[in-house]
C-alpha positions in Angstrom: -48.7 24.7 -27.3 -48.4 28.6 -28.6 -52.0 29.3 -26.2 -49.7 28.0 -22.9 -46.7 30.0 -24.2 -48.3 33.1 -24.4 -50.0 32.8 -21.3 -46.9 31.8 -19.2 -44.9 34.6 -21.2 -48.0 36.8 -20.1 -47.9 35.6 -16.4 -44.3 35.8 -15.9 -44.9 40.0 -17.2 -48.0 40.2 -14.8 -49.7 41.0 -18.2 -53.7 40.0 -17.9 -55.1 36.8 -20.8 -57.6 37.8 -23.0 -61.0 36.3 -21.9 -60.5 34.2 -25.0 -57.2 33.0 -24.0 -59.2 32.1 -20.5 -61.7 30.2 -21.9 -59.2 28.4 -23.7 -57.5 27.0 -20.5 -61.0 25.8 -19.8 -61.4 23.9 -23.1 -57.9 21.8 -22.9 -58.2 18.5 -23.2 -57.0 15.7 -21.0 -54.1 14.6 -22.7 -53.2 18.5 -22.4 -53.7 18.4 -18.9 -50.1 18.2 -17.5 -48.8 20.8 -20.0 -51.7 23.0 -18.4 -50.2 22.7 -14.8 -46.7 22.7 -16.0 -47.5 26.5 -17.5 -49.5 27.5 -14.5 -46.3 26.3 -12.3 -44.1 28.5 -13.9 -46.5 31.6 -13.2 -46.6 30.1 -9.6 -43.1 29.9 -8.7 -42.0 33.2 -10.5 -44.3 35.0 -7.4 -44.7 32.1 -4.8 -41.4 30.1 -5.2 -42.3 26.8 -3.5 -44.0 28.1 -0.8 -47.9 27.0 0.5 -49.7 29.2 3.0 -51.8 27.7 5.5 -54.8 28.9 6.8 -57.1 27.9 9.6 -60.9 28.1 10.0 -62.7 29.2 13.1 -66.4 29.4 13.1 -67.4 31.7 15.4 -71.2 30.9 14.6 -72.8 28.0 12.6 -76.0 28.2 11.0 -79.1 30.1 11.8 -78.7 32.2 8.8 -81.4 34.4 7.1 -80.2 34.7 3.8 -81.4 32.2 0.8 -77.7 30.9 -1.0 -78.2 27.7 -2.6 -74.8 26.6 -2.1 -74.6 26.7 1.7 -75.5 24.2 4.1 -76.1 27.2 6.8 -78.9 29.1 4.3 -82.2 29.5 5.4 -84.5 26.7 4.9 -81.2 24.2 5.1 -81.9 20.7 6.2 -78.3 20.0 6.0 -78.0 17.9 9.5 -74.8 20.7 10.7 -73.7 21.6 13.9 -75.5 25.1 14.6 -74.6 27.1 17.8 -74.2 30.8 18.6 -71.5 33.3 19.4 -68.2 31.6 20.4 -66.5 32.9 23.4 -63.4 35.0 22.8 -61.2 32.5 24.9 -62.7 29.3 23.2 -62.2 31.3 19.7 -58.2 31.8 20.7 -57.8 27.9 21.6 -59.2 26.8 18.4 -56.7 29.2 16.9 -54.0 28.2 18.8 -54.9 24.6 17.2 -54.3 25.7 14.0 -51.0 27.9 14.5 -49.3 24.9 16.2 -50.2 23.0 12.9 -48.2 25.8 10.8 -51.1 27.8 10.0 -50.2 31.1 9.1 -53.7 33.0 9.2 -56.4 32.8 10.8 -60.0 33.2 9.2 -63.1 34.7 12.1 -66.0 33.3 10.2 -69.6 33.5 11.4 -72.6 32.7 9.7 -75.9 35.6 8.7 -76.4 38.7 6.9 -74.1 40.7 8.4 -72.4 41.6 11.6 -74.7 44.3 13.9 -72.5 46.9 15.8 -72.2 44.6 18.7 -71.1 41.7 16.8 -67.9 43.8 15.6 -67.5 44.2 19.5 -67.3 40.4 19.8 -65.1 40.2 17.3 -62.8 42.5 18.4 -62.7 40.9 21.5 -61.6 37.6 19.9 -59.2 39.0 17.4 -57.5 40.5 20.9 -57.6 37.3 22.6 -56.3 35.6 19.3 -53.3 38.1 19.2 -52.5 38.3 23.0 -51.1 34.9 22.6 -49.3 35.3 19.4 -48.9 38.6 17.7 -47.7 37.6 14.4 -50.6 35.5 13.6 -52.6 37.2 10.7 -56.3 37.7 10.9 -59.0 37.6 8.9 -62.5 37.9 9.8 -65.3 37.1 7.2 -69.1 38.3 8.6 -70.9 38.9 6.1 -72.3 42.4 4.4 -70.5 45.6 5.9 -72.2 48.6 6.9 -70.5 51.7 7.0 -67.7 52.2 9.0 -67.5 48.2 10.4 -64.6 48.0 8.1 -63.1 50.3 9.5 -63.6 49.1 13.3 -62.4 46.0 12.2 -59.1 47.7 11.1 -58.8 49.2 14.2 -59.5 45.7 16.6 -56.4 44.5 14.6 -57.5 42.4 11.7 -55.8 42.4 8.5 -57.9 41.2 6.4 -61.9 41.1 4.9 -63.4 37.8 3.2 -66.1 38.4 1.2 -66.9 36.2 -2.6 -68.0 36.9 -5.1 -68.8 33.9 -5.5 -70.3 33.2 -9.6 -70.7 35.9 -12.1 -72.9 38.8 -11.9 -75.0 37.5 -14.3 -75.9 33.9 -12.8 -75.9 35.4 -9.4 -79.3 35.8 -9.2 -80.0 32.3 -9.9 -77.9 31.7 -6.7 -79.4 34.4 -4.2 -82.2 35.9 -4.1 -82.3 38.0 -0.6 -79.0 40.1 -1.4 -77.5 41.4 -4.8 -74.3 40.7 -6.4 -73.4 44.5 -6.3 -74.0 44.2 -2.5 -70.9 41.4 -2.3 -68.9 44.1 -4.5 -69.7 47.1 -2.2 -68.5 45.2 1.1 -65.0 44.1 -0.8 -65.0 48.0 -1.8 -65.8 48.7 1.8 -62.9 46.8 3.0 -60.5 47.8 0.9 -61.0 51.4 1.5 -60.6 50.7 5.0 -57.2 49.3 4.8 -57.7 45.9 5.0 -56.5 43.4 2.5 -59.1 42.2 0.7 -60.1 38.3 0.4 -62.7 37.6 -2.8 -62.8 34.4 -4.5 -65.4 32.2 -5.9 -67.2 28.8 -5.9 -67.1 26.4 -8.7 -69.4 23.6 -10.4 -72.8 25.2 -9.0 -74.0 24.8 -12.7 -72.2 28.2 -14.4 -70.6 28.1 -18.1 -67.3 28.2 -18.5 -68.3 32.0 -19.2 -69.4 32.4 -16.2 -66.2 31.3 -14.2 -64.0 33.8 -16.7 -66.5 36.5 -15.8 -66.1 36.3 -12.0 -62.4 35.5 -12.0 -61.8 39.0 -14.5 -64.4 40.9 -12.1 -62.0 39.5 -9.0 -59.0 40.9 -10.9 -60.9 44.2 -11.3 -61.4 44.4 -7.8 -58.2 44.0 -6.8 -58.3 41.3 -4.6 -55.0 40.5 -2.5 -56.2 36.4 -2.0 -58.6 34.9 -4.3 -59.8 31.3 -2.6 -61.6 29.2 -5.3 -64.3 27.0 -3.4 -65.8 23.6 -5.0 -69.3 23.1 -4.5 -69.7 20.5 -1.7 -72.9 19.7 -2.7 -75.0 18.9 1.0 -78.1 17.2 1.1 -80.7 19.3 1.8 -79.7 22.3 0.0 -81.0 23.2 -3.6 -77.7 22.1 -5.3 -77.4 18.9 -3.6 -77.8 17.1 -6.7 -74.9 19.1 -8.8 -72.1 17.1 -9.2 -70.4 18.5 -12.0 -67.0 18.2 -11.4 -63.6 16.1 -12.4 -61.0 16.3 -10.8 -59.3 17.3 -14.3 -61.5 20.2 -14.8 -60.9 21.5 -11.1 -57.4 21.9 -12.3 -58.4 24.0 -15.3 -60.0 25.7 -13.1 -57.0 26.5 -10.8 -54.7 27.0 -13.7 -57.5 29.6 -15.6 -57.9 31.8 -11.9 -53.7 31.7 -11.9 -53.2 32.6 -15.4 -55.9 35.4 -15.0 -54.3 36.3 -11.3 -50.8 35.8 -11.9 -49.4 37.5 -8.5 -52.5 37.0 -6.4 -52.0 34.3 -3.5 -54.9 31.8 -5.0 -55.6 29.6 -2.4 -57.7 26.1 -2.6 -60.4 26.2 -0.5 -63.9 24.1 0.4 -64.4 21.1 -1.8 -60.5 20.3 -1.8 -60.4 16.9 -0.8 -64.1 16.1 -2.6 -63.0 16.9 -5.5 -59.3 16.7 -6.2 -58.8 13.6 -4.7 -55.6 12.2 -5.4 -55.0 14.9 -7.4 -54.4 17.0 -4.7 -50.6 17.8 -5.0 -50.9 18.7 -8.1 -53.0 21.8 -7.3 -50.5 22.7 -5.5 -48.3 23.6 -8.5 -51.0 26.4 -9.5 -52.1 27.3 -6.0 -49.7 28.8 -3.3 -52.3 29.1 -0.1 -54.7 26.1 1.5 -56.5 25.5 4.1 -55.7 23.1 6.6 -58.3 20.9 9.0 -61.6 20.8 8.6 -64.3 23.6 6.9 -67.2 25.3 8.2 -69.6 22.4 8.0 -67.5 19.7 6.9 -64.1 17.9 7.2 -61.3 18.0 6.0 -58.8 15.6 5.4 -57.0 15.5 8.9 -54.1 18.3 9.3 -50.7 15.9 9.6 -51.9 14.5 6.1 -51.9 18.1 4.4 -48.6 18.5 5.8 -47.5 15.3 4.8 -48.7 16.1 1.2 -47.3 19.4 1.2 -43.3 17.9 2.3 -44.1 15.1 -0.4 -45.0 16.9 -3.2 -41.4 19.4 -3.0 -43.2 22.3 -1.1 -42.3 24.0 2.1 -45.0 25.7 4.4 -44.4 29.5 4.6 -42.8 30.9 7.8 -44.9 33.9 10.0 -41.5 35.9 8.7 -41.9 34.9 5.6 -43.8 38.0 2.7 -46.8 36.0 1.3 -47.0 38.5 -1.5 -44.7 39.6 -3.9 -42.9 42.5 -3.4 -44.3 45.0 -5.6 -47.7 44.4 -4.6 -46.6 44.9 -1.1 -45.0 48.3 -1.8 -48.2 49.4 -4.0 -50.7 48.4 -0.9 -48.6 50.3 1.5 -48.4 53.3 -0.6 -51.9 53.0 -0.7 -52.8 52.3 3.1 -53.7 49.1 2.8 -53.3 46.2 5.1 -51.1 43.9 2.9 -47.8 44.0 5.0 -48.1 44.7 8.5 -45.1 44.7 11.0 -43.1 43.4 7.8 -45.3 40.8 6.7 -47.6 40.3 3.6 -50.8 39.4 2.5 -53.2 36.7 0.9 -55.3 34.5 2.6 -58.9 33.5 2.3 -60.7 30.7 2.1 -64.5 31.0 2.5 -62.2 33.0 4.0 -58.8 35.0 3.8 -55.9 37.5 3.7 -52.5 39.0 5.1 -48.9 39.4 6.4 -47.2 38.5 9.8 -44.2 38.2 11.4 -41.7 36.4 14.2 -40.3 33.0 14.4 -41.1 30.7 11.2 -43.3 27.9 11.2 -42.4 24.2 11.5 -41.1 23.1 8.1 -43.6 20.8 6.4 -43.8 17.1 7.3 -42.3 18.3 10.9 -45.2 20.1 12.7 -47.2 18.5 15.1 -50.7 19.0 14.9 -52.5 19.7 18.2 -56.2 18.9 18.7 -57.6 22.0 16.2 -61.3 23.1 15.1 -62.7 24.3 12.5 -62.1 25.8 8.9 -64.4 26.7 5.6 -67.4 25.6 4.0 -69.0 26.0 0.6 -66.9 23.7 -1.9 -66.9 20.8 -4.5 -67.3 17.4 -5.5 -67.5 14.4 -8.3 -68.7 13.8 -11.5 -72.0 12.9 -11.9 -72.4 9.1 -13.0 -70.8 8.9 -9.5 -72.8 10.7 -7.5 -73.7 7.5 -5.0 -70.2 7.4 -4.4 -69.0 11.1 -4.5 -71.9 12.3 -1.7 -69.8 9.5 0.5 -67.1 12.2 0.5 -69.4 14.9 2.3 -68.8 14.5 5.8 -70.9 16.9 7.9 -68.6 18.1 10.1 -69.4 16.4 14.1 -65.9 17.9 16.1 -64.8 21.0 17.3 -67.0 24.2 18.5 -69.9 23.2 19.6 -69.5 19.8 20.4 -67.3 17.5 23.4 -65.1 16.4 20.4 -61.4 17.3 19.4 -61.2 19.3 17.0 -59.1 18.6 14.0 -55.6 20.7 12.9 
């Protein structure tokens, strides 16, 4: 097909699609389905090799948020039945981690729910991001709070974090049909706000809330503009008692479009698969992992996951190796332009690219267990916000959403 010629010749040259050539992706059809990931793959390997990030959610704090998003099961107004508690305590923060690392996770993602941290929540999570790395330094860290004021990014940068998380989410121009009590230009200004700050920045988006197929270009090119170092594309889990419990708008064919469109568009960007994973791509899992290079592994924000042996499992199955704490997530040139710049893309020899709801950058030390060999210890938490089914089977798609019931905040295990 000349369309996934061009755009492999294109990805290969780091060379940007035309938002035709985008939309184009979008509009294959089923039977070209397999040529689609094939094209992506080669993009994918050219910068990633073989290699899948993993990434570990902690929640720090669950629910009990003030802002209006009709995606999330933590908004204001939610009757989502989730687990809500406050602050974590540094110590029980670092154990969750240490979960996740033993699993082969990579990065670490600090997420806590509400508008934005206040001065003395960046003193918590400093504190945590100190415990986290007092028991293993390499460990990358991102922590995603929220809106920035000025000069939290910077603090941040300064408690040791390498990374800021904050989407984008949909388009600028359906993002008022998504949020109402803060602006799209606000999400920009925080990624901005991190960036200039040194840290690597973590801005992805959310898929089948209802948006075009113009929509998703639009947000994907506006994350290309900004730069972002990790782009995690969400599917909309769509939780009862939110507004968009009833959208069920996607296949797990046109998640893969999806995937292959954001890789196509970011060809040296770590895109990583994030909420909505296991809703929506099904069995079709592995072969996301021919477009994306970055996952994360155990259970989201508010719901589970599939547990964290059988993401390893899928990973060794499917020809993929996990990538090693010594190991440069990103490829080389982008590593040499953020460090020219100041950014927080390779410290102490690593790289960046993480996300998630979450996401970014580099470590170092001894590698990970290879895939299919790590044990997984008793973990906690990970993202929220993601996907689901198509809707003639919506019965049997909302079956998938499992609120999540173990980890912080409860006497359960947590999962890795």
């Amino acid at each position: 097909m000349d369309l996934l010629d061009t755009l492999t010749a294109k990805g290969l040259r780091r060379e940007i699609p035309t938002r035709e050539e985008a939309l184009a992706v979008l509009a294959t059809t089923d039977d070209e389905l397999l040529d689609v990931v094939a094209a992506a793959g080669r993009v994918r390997r050219q910068w990633f090799g073989r290699r899948v990030k993993l990434n570990y959610l902690v929640n720090l704090k669950s629910g009990l948020c003030p802002e209006d998003c009709s995606y999330c099961s933590q908004r204001l107004g939610s009757k989502a039945e989730i687990l809500k508690y406050t602050w974590l305590k540094p110590e029980q923060a670092a154990e969750a981690a240490a979960a996740g690392l033993a699993g082969g996770a990579k990065r670490v993602c600090l997420v806590a729910s509400g508008r934005g941290p206040t001065d003395r929540d960046i003193d918590r999570v400093a504190d945590t991001i100190a415990a986290i790395k007092d028991a293993n330094e390499a460990v990358e860290v991102c922590a995603c709070l929220g809106l920035l004021s000025d000069n939290q990014a910077e603090r941040l940068k300064a408690a040791g974090a390498d990374a800021y998380n904050h989407n984008l989410n949909t388009s600028e121009g359906t993002y008022g049909d998504i949020t109402t009590t803060h602006t799209y230009a606000d999400r920009v200004d925080t990624v901005n706000k991190a960036h200039g700050a040194g840290l690597s920045a973590c801005s992805g988006l959310i898929a089948g809330m209802g948006e075009s197929d113009e929509d998703l270009v639009d947000v994907v090119f506006a994350l290309r503009e900004l730069d972002s170092d990790s782009v995690p594309v969400n599917f909309l889990i769509p939780f009862e008692g939110t507004p968009l419990a009833k959208e069920w708008n996607l296949t797990p064919q046109r998640c893969l479009r999806i995937l292959a469109m954001v890789r196509f568009v970011c060809p040296d960007v770590e895109v990583r698969i994030a909420g909505g994973r296991e809703v929506h791509l099904r069995s079709m899992q592995p072969l996301g992992l021919h477009i994306a290079n970055s996952i994360f592994l155990g259970d989201y924000l508010t719901s589970e996951g599939q547990a964290g042996q059988a993401d390893l499992d899928m990973i060794a199955d499917a020809g993929f190796e996990i990538e090693g704490a010594g190991q440069v997530t990103l490829p080389r040139h982008r590593v040499d332009a953020a460090e020219a710049a100041g950014h927080a893309c390779a410290p102490a020899g690593g790289a960046c690219g993480s996300g998630g709801g979450c996401g970014p950058c580099g470590g170092h030390g001894e590698a990970a267990p290879a895939a299919g060999t790590a044990t997984v210890a008793a973990g906690q938490d990970t993202a929220d916000v993601a996907g689901t089914g198509s809707a003639e089977e919506d019965a049997v798609r909302s079956d998938l959403v499992r609120v999540r019931r173990r980890g912080a905040g409860t006497e359960l295990a947590p999962n890795a």
